[in-house]
C-alpha positions in Angstrom: 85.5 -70.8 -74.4 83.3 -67.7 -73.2 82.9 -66.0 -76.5 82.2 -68.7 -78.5 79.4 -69.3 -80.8 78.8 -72.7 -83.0 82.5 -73.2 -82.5 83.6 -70.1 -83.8 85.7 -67.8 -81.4 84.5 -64.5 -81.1 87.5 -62.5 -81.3 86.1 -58.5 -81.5 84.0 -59.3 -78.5 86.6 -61.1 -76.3 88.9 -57.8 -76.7 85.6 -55.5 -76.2 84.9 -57.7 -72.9 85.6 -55.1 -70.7 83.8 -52.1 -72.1 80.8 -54.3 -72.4 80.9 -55.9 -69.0 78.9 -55.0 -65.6 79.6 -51.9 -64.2 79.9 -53.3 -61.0 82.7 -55.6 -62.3 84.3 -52.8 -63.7 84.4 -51.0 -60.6 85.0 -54.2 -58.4 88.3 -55.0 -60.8 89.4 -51.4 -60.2 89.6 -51.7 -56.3 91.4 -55.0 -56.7 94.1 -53.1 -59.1 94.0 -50.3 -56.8 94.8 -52.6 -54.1 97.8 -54.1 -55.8 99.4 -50.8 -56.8 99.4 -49.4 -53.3 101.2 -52.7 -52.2 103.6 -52.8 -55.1 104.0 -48.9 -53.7 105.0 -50.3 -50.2 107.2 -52.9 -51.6 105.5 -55.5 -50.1 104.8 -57.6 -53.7 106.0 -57.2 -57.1 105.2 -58.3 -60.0 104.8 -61.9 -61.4 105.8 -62.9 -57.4 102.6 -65.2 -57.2 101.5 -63.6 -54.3 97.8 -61.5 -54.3 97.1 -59.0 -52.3 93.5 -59.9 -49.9 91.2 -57.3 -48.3 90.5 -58.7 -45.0 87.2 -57.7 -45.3 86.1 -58.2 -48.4 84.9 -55.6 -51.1 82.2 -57.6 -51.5 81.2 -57.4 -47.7 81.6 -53.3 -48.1 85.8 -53.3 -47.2 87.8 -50.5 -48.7 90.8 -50.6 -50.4 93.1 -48.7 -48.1 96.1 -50.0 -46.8 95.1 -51.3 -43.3 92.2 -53.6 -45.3 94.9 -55.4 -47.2 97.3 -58.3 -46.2 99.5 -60.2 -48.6 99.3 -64.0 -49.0 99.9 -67.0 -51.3 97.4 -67.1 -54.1 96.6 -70.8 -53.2 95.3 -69.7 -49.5 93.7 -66.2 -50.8 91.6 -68.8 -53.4 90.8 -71.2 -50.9 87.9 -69.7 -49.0 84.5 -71.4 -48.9 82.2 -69.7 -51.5 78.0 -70.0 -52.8 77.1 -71.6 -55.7 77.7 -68.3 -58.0 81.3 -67.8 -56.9 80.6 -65.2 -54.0 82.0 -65.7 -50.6 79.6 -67.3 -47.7 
């Protein structure tokens, strides 16, 4: 569990997780909703489909989210590209 101290689950912090995480998260999280909305927008996904909607290039790499940076695949392939130690892409 993340918010767990001497076995006991930390509850009040797990629900304040987002007001207390990085700011670059927070922002980071925002373009990836962003991304989603203007795809649900173009009918292209919908909710609960499985599907996630990719930047081709990455946020992380300085992509935007505007339509022509994002493609729809299978959450299985969008997952499966090779990534460092602390989860970033290579």
């Amino acid at each position: 569990m993340p918010f767990q101290t001497n076995g006991v689950r930390n509850y009040k912090k797990e629900l304040n997780w987002e007001k207390t995480s990085k700011p670059k998260r927070v922002k980071d999280r925002a373009a990836r909703n962003k991304a989603r909305a203007i795809m649900e927008k173009a009918g292209k996904v919908s909710k609960g489909d499985g599907k996630d909607v990719d930047h081709k290039k990455p946020i992380s790499k300085g992509g935007s989210t505007t339509k022509s940076n994002l493609r729809v695949q299978s959450a299985s392939k969008n997952r499966s590209y090779p990534r460092k130690k602390n989860g970033a892409m290579k």
